[in-house]
Residue frames relative to the residue before (quaternion, step in Angstrom):
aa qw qx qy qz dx dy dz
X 1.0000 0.0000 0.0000 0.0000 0.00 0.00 0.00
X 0.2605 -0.8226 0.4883 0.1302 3.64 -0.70 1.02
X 0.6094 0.5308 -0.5034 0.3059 3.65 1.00 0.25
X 0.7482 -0.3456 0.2885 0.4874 3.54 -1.21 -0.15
X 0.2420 -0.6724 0.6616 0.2272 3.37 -1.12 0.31
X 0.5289 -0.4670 0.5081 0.4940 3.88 -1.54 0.66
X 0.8257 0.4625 -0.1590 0.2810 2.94 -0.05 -1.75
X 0.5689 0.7388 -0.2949 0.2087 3.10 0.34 -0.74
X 0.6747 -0.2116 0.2023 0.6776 3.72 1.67 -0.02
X 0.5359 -0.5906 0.4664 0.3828 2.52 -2.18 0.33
X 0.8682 0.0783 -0.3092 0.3802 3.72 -0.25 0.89
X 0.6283 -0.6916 0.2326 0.2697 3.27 -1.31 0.75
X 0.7322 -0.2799 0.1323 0.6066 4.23 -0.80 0.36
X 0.8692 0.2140 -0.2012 0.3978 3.71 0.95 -1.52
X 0.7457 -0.5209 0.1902 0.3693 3.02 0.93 0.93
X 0.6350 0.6011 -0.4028 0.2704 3.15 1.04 0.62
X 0.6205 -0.5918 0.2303 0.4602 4.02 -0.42 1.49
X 0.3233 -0.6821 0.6337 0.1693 4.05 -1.17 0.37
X 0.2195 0.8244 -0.4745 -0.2169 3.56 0.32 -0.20
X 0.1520 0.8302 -0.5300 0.0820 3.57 1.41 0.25
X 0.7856 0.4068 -0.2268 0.4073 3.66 0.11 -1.41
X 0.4516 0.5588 -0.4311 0.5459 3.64 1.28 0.08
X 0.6583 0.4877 -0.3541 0.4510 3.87 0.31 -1.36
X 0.7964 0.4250 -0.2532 0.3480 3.32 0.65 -1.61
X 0.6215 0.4373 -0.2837 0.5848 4.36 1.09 -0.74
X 0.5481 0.5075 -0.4201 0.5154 3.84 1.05 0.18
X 0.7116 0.3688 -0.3490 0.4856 3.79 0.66 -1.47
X 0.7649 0.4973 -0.2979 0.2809 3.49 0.52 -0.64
X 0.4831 0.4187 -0.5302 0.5570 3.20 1.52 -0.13
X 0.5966 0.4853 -0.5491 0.3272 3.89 -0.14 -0.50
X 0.7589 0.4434 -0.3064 0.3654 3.52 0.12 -0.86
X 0.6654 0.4743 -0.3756 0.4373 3.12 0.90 -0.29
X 0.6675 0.3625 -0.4194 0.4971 3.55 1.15 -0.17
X 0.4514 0.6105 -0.4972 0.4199 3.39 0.92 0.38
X 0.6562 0.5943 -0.2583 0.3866 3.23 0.83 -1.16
X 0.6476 0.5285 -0.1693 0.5221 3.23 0.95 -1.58
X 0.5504 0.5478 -0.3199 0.5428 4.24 0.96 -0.59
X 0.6731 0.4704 -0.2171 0.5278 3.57 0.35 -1.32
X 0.7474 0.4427 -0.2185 0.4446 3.60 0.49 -0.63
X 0.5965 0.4293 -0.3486 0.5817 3.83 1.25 -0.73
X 0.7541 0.4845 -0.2799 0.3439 3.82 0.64 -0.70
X 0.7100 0.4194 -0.2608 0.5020 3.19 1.53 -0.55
X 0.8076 0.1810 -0.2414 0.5067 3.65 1.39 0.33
X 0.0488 -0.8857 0.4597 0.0426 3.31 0.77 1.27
X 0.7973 -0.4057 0.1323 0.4268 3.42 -1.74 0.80
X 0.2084 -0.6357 0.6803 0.2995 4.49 -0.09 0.58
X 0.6595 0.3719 -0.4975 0.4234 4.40 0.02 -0.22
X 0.5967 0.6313 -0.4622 0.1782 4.10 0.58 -0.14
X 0.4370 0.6638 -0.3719 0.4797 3.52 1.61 -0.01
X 0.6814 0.5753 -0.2972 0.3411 3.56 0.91 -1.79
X 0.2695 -0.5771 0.6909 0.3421 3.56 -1.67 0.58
X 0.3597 -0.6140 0.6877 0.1436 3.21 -1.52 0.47
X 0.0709 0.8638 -0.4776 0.1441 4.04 0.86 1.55
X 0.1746 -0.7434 0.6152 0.1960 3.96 -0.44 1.11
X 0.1355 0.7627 -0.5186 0.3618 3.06 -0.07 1.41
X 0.0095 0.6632 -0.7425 -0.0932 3.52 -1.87 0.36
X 0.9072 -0.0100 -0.0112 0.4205 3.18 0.97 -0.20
X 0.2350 -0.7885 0.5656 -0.0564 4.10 -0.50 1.61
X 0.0211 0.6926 -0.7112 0.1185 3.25 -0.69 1.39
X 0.2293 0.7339 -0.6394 -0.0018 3.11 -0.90 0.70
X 0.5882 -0.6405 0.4738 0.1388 3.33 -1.57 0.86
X 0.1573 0.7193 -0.6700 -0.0947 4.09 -0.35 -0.28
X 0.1224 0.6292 -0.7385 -0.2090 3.26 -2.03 -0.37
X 0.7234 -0.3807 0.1703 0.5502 3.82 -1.14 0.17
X 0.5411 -0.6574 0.4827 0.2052 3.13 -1.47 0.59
X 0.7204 0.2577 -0.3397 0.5470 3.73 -1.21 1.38
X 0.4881 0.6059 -0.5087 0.3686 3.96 1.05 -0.37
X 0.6480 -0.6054 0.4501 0.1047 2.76 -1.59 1.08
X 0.4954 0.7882 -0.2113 0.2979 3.26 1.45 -1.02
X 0.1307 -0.8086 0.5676 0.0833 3.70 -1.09 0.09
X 0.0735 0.7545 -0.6277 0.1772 3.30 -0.40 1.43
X 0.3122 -0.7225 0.6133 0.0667 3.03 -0.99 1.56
X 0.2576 -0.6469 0.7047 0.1361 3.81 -1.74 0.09
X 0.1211 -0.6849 0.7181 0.0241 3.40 -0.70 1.46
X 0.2133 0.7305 -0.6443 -0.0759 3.61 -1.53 0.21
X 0.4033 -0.7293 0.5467 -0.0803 3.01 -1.24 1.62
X 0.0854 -0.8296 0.5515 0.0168 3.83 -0.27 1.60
X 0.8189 -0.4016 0.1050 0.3963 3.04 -1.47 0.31
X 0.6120 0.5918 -0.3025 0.4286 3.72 1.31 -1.21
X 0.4985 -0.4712 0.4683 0.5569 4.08 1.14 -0.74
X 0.3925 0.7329 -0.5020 0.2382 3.67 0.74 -0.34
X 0.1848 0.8146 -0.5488 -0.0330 4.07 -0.61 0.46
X 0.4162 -0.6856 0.5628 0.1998 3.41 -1.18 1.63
X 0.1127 0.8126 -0.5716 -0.0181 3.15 -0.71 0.63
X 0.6364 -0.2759 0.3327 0.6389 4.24 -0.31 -0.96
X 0.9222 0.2097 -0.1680 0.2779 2.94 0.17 -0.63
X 0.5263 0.4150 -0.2081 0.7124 3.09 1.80 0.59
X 0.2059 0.8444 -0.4858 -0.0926 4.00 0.22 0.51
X 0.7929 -0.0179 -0.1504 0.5902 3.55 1.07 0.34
X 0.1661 -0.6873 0.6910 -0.1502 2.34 -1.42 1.57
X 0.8746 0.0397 0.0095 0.4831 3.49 -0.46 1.20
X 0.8106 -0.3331 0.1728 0.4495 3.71 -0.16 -1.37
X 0.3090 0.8005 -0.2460 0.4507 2.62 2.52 0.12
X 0.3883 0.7225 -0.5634 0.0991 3.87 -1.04 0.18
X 0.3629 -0.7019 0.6127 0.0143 2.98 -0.98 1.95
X 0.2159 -0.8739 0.4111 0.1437 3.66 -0.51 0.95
X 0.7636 0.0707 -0.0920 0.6351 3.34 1.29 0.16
X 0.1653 -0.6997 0.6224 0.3093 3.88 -1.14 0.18
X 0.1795 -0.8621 0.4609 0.1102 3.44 -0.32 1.18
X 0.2789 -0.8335 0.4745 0.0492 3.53 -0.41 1.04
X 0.8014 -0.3805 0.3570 0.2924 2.95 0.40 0.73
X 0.5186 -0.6752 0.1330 0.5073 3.70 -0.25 -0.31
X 0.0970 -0.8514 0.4427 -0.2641 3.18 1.64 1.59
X 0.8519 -0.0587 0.0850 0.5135 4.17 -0.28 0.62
X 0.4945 0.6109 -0.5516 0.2792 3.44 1.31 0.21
X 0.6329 0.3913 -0.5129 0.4281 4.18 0.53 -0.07
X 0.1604 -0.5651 0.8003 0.1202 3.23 -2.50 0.27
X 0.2532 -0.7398 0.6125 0.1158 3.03 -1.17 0.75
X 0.1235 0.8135 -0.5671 0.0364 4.09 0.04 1.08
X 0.8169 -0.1871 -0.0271 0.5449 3.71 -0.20 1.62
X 0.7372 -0.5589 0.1520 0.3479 3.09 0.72 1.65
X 0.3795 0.5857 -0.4222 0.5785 3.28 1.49 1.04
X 0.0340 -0.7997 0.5983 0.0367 3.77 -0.95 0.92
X 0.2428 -0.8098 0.5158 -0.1388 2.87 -0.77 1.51
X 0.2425 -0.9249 0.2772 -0.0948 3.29 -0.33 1.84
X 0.1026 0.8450 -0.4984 -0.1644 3.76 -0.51 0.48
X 0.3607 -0.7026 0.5754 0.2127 3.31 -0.60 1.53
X 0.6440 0.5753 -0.4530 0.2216 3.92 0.09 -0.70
X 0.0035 0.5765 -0.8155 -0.0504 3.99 -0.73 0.94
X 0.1465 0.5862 -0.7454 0.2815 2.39 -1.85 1.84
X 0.1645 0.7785 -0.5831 -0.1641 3.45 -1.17 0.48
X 0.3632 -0.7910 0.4662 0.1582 3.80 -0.96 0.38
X 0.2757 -0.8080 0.5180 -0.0519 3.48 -0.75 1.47
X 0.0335 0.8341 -0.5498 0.0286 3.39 0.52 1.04
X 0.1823 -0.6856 0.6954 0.1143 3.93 -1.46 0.87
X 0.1114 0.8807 -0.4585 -0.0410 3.42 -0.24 1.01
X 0.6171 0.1142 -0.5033 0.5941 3.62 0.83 1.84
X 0.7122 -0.3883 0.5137 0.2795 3.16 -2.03 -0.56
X 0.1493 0.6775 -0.7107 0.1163 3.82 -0.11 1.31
X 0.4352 -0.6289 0.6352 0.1084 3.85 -1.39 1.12
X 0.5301 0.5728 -0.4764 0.4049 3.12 -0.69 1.74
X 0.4902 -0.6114 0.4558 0.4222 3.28 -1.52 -0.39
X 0.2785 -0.6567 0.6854 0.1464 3.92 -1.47 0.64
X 0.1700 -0.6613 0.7299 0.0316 3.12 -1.58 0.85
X 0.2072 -0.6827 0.7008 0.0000 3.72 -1.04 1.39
X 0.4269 0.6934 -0.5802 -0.0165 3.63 -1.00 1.18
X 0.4005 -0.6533 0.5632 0.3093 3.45 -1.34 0.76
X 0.2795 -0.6404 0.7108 0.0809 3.38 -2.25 0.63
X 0.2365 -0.6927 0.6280 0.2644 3.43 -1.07 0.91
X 0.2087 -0.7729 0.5733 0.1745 3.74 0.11 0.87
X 0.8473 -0.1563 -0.0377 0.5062 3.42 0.15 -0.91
X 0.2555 -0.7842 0.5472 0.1425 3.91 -0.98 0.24
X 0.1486 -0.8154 0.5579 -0.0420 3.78 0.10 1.36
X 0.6282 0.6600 -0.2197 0.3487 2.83 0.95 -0.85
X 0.0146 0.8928 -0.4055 -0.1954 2.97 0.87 -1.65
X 0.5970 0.4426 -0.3402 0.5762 3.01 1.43 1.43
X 0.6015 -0.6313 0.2936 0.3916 3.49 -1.07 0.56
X 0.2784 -0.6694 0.6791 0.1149 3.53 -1.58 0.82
X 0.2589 -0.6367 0.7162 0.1211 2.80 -1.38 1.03
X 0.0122 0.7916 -0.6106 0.0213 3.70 -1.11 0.97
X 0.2464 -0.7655 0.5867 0.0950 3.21 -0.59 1.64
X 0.0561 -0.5577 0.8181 0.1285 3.65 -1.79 0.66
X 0.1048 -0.7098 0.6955 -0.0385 2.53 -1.83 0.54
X 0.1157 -0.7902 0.5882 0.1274 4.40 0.10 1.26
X 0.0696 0.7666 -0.6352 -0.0630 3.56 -1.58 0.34
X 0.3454 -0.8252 0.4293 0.1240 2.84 -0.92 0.98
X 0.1464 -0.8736 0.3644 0.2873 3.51 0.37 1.18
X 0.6889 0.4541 -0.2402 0.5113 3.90 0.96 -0.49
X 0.4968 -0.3348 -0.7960 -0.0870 1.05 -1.85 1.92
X 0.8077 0.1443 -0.2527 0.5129 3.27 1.54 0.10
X 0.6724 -0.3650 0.3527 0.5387 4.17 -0.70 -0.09
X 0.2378 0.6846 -0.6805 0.1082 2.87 -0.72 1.15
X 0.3833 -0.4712 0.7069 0.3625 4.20 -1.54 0.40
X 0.2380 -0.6153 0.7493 0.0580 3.17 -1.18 0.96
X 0.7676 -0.2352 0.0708 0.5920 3.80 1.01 -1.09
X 0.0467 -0.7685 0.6381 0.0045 3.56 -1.34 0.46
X 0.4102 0.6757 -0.5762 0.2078 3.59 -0.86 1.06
X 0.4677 -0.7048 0.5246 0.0966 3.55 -1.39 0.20
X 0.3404 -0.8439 0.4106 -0.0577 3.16 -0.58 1.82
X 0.0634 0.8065 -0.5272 -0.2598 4.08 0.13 0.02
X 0.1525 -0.7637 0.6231 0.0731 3.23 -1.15 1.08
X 0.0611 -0.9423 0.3276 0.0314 3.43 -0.45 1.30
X 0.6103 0.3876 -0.3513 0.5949 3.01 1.43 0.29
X 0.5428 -0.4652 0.5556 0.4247 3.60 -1.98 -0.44
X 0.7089 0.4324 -0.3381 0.4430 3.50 -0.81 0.66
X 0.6325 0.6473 -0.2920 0.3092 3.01 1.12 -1.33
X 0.1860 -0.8307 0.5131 0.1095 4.15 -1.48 1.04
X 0.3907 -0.6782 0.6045 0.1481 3.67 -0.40 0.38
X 0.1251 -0.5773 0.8007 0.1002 3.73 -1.49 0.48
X 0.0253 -0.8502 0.5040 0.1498 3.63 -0.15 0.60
X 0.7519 -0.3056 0.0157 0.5840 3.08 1.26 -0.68
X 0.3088 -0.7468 0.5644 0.1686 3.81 -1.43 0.37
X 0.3707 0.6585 -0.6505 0.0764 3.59 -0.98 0.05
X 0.7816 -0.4106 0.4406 0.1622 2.76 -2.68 0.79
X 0.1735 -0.6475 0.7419 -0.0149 3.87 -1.03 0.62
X 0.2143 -0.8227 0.5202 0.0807 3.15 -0.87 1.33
X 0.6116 -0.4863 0.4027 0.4767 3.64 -0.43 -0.62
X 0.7368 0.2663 -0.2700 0.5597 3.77 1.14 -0.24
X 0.5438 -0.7433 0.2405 0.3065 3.54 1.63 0.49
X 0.2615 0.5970 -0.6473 0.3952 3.41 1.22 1.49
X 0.6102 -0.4948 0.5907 0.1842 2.95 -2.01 0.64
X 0.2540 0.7278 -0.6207 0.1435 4.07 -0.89 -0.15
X 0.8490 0.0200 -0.3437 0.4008 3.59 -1.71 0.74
X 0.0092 0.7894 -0.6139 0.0028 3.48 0.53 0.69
X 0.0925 0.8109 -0.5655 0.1189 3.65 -0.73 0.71
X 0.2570 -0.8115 0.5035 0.1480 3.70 -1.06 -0.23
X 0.0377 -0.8583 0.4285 -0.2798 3.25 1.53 1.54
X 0.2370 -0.8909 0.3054 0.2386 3.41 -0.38 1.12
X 0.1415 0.7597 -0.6346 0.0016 4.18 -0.17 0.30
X 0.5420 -0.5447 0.6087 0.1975 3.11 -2.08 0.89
X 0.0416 -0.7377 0.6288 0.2423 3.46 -0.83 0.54
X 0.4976 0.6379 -0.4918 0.3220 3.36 1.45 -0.76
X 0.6407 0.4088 -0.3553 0.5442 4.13 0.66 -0.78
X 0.6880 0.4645 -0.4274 0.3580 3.85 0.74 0.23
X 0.8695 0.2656 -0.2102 0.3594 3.27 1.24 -0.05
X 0.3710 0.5188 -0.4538 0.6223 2.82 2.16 1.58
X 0.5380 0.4993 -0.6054 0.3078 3.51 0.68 0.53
């Protein structure tokens, strides 16, 4: 056959340019990055929720929210070391705030005040020490002049979230301490004789 052919190159017997197969390897790259768009939006990253915590272990304290109250968190590692207020890290230990109650929880930004009811504090273990921990709360002070209930709650974050324990303690006087709970740290960082054995740390870190 002696006429031009489409295909047959980029230009025709009398020399004039074809650009067909250009148009056509051009639309088709577009659609395919269309395609490939439509797909990243309809299944976004499932890890963008996740904290990413160097942790082994997350103790954290609560009691009711807006109370006036003060409840400290003592914790006691394997070496005798105890985080306390006035001591927030000790070793692998680190108390991240002393919450007071509802002590500094307002700001005032352009004569707006802006409140955080949550009392909480957060005990973070961030390696593997082999031994036993002690977890105890203090009723430091007691405006109130009524009982608090103060939840703990341990997690183990490696290798995945686990409660290790959760429960709720009432502390009803000022002064008043709590063993809430105890347990064993191995050496690959399971958890084991979990128990609720009572010891003062407050008399451990006035000697």
């Amino acid at each position: 056959m002696d006429g031009p052919s489409l295909f047959s190159g980029s230009e025709s017997d009398d020399g004039t340019f074809v650009p067909f197969t250009d148009i056509l390897f051009n639309a088709l790259l577009g659609f395919s990055m269309m395609v490939f768009i439509a797909f990243a939006l309809i299944n976004p990253d499932a890890k963008s929720g996740l904290v990413d915590t160097k942790a082994e272990l997350i103790i954290t304290t609560s009691w009711p929210d807006n109370s006036d109250d003060d409840i400290d968190t003592y914790v006691q590692d394997p070496t005798g070391n105890v985080v306390w207020y006035h001591s927030m890290q000790k070793g692998f230990v680190t108390l991240d705030r002393d919450d007071r109650g509802s002590y500094l929880d307002e700001v005032t930004v352009n004569g707006e005040t802006h409140r955080i009811a949550l009392n909480q504090e957060t005990v973070t273990v961030r390696g593997i020490l082999p031994g036993d921990y002690v977890v105890n709360v203090y009723h430091y002070t007691n405006p109130t002049n009524a009982a608090v209930p103060v939840t703990v709650k341990v997690e183990k974050v490696n290798p995945k979230l686990s409660v290790i324990y959760y429960d709720t303690v009432l502390l009803t006087r000022k002064g008043e301490e709590k063993t809430v709970v105890r347990f064993t740290m191995d050496k690959d960082g399971a958890v084991s004789n979990i128990n609720t054995v009572p010891v003062s740390l407050i008399q451990a870190v006035r000697k």
